[in-house]
C-alpha positions in Angstrom: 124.5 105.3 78.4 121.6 105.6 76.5 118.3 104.4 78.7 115.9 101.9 77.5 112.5 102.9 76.2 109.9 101.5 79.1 107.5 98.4 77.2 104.2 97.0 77.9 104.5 93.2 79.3 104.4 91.1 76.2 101.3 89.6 77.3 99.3 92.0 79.9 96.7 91.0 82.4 93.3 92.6 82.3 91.1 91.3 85.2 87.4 91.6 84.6 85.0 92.1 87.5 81.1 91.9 86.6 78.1 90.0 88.1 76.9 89.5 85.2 77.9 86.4 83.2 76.4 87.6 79.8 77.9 91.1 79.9 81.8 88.8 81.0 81.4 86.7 77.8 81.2 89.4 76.2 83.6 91.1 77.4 85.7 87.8 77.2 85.1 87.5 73.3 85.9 91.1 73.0 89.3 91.0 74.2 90.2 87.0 73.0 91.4 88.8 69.6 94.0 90.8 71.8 97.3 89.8 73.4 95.8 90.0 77.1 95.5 87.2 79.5 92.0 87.3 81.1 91.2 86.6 84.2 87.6 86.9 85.8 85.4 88.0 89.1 82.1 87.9 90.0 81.6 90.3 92.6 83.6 93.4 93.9 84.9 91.2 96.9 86.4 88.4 94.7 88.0 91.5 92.1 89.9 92.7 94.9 91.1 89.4 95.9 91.6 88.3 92.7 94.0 91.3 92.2 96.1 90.9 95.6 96.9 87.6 94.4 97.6 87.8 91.0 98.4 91.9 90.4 96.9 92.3 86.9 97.8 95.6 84.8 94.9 96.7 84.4 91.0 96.2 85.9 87.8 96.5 83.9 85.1 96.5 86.6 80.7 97.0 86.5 80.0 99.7 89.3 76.6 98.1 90.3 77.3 94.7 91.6 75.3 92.6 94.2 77.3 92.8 97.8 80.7 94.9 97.4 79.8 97.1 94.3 82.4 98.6 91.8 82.9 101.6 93.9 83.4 99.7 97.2 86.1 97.4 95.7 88.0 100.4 94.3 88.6 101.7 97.7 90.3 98.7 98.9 92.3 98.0 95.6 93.5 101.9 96.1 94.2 101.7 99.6 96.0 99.2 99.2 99.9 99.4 98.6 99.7 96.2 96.8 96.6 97.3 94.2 96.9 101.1 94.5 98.5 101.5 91.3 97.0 99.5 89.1 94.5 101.2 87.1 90.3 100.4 87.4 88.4 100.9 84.3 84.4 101.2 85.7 81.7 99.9 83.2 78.1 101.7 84.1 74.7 101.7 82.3 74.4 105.3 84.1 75.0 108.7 82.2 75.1 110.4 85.6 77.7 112.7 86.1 77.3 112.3 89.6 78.4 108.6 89.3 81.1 109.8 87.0 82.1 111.9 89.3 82.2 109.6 92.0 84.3 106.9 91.0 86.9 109.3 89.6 87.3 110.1 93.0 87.4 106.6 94.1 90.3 106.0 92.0 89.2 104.9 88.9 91.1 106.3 85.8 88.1 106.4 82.9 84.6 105.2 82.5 82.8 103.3 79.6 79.3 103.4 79.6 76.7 100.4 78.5 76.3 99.7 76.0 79.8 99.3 75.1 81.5 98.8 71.6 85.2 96.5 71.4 86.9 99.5 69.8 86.1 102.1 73.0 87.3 99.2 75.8 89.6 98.2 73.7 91.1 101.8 72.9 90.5 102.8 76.2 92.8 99.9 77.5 95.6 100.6 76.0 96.1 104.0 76.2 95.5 103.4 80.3 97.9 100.4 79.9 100.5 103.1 78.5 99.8 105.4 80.7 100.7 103.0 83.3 103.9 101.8 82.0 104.9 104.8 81.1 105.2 104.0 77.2 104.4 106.4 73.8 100.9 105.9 72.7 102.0 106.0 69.0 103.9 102.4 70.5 101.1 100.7 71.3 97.7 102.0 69.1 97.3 100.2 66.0 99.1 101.7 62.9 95.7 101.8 60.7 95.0 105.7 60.3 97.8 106.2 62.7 97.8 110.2 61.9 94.1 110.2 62.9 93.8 107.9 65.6 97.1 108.8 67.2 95.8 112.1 67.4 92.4 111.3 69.1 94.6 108.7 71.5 96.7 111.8 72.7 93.2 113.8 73.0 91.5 111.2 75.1 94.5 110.7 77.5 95.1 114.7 78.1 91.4 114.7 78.4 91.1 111.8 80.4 94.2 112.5 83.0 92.9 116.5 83.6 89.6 115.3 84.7 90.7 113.0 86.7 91.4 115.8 89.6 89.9 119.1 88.6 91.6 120.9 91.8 95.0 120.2 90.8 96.4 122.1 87.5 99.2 120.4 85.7 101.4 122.1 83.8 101.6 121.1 80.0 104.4 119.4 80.0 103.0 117.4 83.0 100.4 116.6 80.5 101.8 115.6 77.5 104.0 113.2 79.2 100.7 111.7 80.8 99.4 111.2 77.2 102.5 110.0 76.0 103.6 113.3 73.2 105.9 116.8 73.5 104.2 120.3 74.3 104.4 121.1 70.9 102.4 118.2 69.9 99.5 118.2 72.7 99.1 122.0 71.8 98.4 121.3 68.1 96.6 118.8 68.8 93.8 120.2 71.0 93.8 123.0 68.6 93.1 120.7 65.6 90.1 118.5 67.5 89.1 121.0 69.8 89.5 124.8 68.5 91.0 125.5 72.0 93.9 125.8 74.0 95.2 122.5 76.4 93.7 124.7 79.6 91.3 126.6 77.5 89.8 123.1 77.6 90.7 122.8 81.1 88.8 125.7 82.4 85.6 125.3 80.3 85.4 122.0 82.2 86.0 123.6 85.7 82.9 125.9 84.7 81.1 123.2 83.5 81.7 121.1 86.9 80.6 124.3 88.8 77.3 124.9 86.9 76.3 121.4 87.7 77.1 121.6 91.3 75.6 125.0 91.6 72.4 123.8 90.5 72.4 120.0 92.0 74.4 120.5 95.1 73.9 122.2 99.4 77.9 123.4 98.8 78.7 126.5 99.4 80.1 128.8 96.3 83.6 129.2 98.5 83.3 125.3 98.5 82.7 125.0 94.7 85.3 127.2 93.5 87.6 125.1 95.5 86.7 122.0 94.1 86.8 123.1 90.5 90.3 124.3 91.0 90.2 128.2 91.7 92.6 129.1 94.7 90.8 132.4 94.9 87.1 132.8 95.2 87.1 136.0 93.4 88.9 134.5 90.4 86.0 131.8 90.4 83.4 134.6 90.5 85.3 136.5 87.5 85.4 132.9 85.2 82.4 132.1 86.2 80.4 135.2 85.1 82.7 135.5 81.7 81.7 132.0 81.1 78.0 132.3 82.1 76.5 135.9 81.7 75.7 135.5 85.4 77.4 135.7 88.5 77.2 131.8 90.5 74.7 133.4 93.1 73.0 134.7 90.2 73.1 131.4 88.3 71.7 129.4 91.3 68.9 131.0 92.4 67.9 130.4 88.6 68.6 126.7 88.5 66.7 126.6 92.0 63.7 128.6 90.5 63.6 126.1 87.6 63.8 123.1 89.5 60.2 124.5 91.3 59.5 124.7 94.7 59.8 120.5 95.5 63.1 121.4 97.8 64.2 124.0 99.9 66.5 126.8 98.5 69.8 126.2 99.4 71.6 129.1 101.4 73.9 131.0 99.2 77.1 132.9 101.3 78.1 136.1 100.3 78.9 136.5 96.6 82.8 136.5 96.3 
């Protein structure tokens, strides 16, 4: 017996959590030309109500919020059985990749930053509403430019679903299920928008994660390697100075001689 394709609700519920009236009627008339029933919170504490009682599909929430902020409430919606799995969207006026950082590890699933246009949240919705339920992104992306878009769509969600834990490495097939495509597919398509390989992209992020904790961060280069994904510290070490010219001990004590004498070196262990 044949099994039936998974759908999206007819009708799904986006919950939007901001402090900010102005920036929720926008959001509001953003969204009122798509099939979504809307509901609204003011504050982190009523979002995570909010979604106990009425389990929307998806969340859209601000970070900074007066009393629980964006990344407090998105440690009670995923520790939670009853929220864990629906997915938070975080809205933030900051370009910090520390932030970024930070509420990818709460549990959010992607970020939009301020100011925002309708196609992004909108795009950015449903490819995390499919991603959710499971369902093709060619079923649920608009048809307009559909080789185009449907290509970028299946970029995003690769992209979006590797960065989401840079310790863990998928395989590909892991991934192109995530973005909703085949192997085959996912491959071309990096190749096309990229000019690299599915974990040639992978690993030039890793790098890129470990340059900016090497140069803004106390851990240790055992610590770093580990939480950019290398099991081995001498792998790290071997990536790393392909990648950079330099080994990471090498690359520190640069970043820490650029940033001038305002803080104390930070103590490097022994190079792997």
């Amino acid at each position: 017996m044949r099994t039936a394709s998974p759908t999206l609700p007819p009708r799904p519920h986006i919950l939007l959590v901001d402090d900010n009236p102005d920036e929720l009627r926008l959001l509001v008339q953003m969204l009122g030309t798509e099939r979504y029933r809307i509901s609204i919170a003011f504050d982190g504490s009523q979002g995570y109500k909010r979604a106990v009682t009425s389990s929307p599909d998806l969340i859209v929430m601000d970070v900074r919020m007066h009393g629980v902020d964006g990344f407090a409430a998105c440690r009670l919606l995923k520790t939670d059985p009853a929220t864990a799995s629906i997915p938070v969207i975080f809205l933030s006026a900051s370009n910090e990749t520390s932030e970024r950082l930070r509420g990818l590890r709460e549990g959010a699933v992607d970020y939009v930053a301020k100011p925002f246009s309708a196609e992004e949240v909108i795009a950015r919705i449903q490819i995390h509403l499919a991603l959710a339920a499971g369902v093709a992104m060619q079923d649920v992306m608009p048809a307009s430019n559909a080789p185009v878009s449907d290509s970028h769509a299946i970029l995003q969600a690769a992209q979006h679903y590797m960065l989401r834990s840079l310790t863990h490495t998928p395989t590909l097939q892991e991934v192109a299920r995530q973005a909703g495509t085949h192997e085959k597919r996912l491959s071309l398509v990096f190749r096309e928008l990229l000019g690299q390989s599915v974990f040639g992209y992978l690993r030039e992020q890793r790098l890129a994660l470990a340059k900016r904790l090497l140069g803004g961060s106390s851990l240790s280069i055992l610590e770093i390697a580990d939480e950019v994904g290398f099991a081995k510290p001498t792998n790290f070490a071997t990536a790393f100075r392909e990648h950079a010219g330099m080994t990471p001990t090498q690359y520190r004590r640069r970043a820490q001689a650029l940033a001038g004498p305002t803080s104390p070196p930070v103590p490097d262990p022994d190079e792997p």
